[in-house]
N, C-alpha and C positions, 0 to 999 in steps of 0.2 A: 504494500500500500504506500502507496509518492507521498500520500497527503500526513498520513503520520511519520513520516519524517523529518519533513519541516513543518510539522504544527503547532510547536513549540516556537518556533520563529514566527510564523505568521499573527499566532496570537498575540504577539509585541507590535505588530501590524494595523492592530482593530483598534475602538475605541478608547482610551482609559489602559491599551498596554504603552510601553517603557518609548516605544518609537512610530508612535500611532501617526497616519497621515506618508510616511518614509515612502519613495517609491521601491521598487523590488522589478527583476527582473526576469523574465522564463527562457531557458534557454535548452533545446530537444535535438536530439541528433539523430537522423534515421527513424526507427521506429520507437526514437524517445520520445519524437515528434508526436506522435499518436498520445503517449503518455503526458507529454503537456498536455494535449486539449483537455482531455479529461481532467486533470488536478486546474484546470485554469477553470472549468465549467466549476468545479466542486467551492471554489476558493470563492468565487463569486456565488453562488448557493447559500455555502455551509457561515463564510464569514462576512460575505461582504465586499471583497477586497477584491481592485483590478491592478494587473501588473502596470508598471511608467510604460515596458516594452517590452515582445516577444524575440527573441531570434531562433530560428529554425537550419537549421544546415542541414543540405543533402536528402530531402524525400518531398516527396509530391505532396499535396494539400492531401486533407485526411479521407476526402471521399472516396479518394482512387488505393484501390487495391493494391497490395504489392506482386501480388500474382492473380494469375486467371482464374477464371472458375476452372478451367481443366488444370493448370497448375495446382491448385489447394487439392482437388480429388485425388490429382497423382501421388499430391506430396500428402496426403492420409491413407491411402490405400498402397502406397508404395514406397516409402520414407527415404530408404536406401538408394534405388533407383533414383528418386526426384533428387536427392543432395548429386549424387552423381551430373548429373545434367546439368542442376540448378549453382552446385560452388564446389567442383571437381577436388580443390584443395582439400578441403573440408574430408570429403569423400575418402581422399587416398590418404589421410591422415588416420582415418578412424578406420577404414581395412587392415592400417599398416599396424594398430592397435592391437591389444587380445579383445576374443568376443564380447566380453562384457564390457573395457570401456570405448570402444568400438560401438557399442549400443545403446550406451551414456549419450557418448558424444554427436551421434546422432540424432539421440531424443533430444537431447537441448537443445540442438539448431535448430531441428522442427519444431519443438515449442517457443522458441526465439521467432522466427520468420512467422508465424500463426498468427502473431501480434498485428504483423505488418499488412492483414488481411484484416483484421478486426475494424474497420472503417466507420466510418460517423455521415450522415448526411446532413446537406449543404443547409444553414441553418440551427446546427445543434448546437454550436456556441460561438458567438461573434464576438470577438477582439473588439474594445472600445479604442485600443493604442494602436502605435503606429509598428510593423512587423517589417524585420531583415531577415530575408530568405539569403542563403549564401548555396550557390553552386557550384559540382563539383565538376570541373571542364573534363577534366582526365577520364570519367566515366564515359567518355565517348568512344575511347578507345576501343567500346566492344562493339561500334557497328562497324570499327573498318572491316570485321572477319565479314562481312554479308559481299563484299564487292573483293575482297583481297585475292582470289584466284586459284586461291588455298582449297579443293576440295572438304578437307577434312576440317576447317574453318568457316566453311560454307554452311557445314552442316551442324554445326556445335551453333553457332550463328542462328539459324533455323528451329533449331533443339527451346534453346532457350526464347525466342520470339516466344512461341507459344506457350511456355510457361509463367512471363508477365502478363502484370497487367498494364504494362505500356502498350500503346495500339498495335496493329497488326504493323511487322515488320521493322519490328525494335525490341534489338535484346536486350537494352540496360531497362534497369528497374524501375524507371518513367522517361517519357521523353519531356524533350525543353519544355513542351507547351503546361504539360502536367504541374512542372513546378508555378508555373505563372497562375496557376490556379489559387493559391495561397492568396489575392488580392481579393477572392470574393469571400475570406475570413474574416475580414478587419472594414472596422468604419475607420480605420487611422489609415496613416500611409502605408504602401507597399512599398519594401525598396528590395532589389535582386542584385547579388553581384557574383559575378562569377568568380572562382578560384580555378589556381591552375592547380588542382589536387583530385587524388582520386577518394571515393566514399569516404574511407578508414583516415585518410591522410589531414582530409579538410579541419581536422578535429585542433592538429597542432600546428596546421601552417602559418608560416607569418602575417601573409596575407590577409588570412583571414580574421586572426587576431586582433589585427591591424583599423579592418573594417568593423569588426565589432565597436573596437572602443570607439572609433570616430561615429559611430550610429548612438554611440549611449554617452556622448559627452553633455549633450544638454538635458539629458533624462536625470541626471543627476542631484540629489538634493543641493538645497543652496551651503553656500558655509555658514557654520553657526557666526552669529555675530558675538562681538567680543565683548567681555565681559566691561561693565563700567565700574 
């Protein structure tokens, strides 16, 4: 549970606590993303309280799926096979394993990625603040396999197309248009910026760092003023 984690913060948040009024920031990565909305709906619910600002890296707005409906079927009916397809790594890491945590490591990715399916529809919680989606450019590297000449890239290419839920004929995990969707979240501004990182990478690039703090520089409490 996100929210009993920092509930104890938050409650210094509300009225009559220790830094009531303070803005506070949500910040989701991948299918943390998904996990924000929720604890942002709940915080607004349960206490009251809207973030200064969202930042979101690396996944498409919450309504779109991480994979297809044939993708979630394969990856519950066939676990082993769909990691195969779906993050090869992943795959030969957990063959290269003994049976049992070979079978760990498999159920946790599946129940990892399930999340990334777990979607919300448009209207389930609207952002009052302004939201910075950062993008991850390098993830595009997996459509040059569709055109590369590479039979057996061709086909991994193809493999995985059908297993998202990016449109027909896109194997990364949304295409461009999917992230711009994030603007029909928020009554604030939308801002996109791209990074030249891949998924995993965006997390510590400077880049991206970079752009965060220049996005939350005026979101900022004022300074106290000085004592007389």
């Amino acid at each position: 549970d996100a929210l009993k984690g920092i509930k104890p913060s938050m409650e210094q948040h509300q009225k009559g606590g220790r830094i009531h009024g303070a803005p506070f920031v949500l910040l989701g990565h991948s299918i943390g993303c998904l996990v924000v909305m929720g604890l942002a709906k709940r915080l607004r619910d349960e206490f009251g309280l809207e973030p200064a600002a969202v930042v979101m890296l690396d996944r498409a707005a919450p309504h779109v799926p991480l994979h297809s409906e044939y993708g979630q079927k394969y990856r519950d009916e066939s676990p082993w096979d769909f990691m195969r397809d779906y993050n090869e790594m992943v795959y030969n890491t957990a063959k290269g394993a003994s049976a049992e945590k070979g079978e760990r490591m498999i159920k946790m990715w599946v129940d990892d990625v399930k999340i990334g399916s777990d979607t919300r529809p448009l209207g389930f919680h609207q952002f009052k603040c302004d939201v910075l989606l950062l993008r991850g450019l390098r993830n595009l590297g997996l459509e040059s396999m569709k055109d590369s000449g590479d039979p057996a890239m061709m086909k991994r290419h193809a493999i995985r197309d059908k297993l998202m839920g990016s449109p027909p004929g896109w194997a990364m995990d949304c295409s461009p248009e999917q992230y711009e969707e994030w603007q029909k979240w928020t009554d604030g501004e939308f801002l996109m910026k791209d990074i030249d990182a891949d998924h995993v990478g965006i997390k510590s690039h400077k880049d991206a760092l970079a752009a965060i703090w220049e996005f939350l520089k005026d979101k900022r409490a004022p300074d106290p003023k000085p004592r007389a």
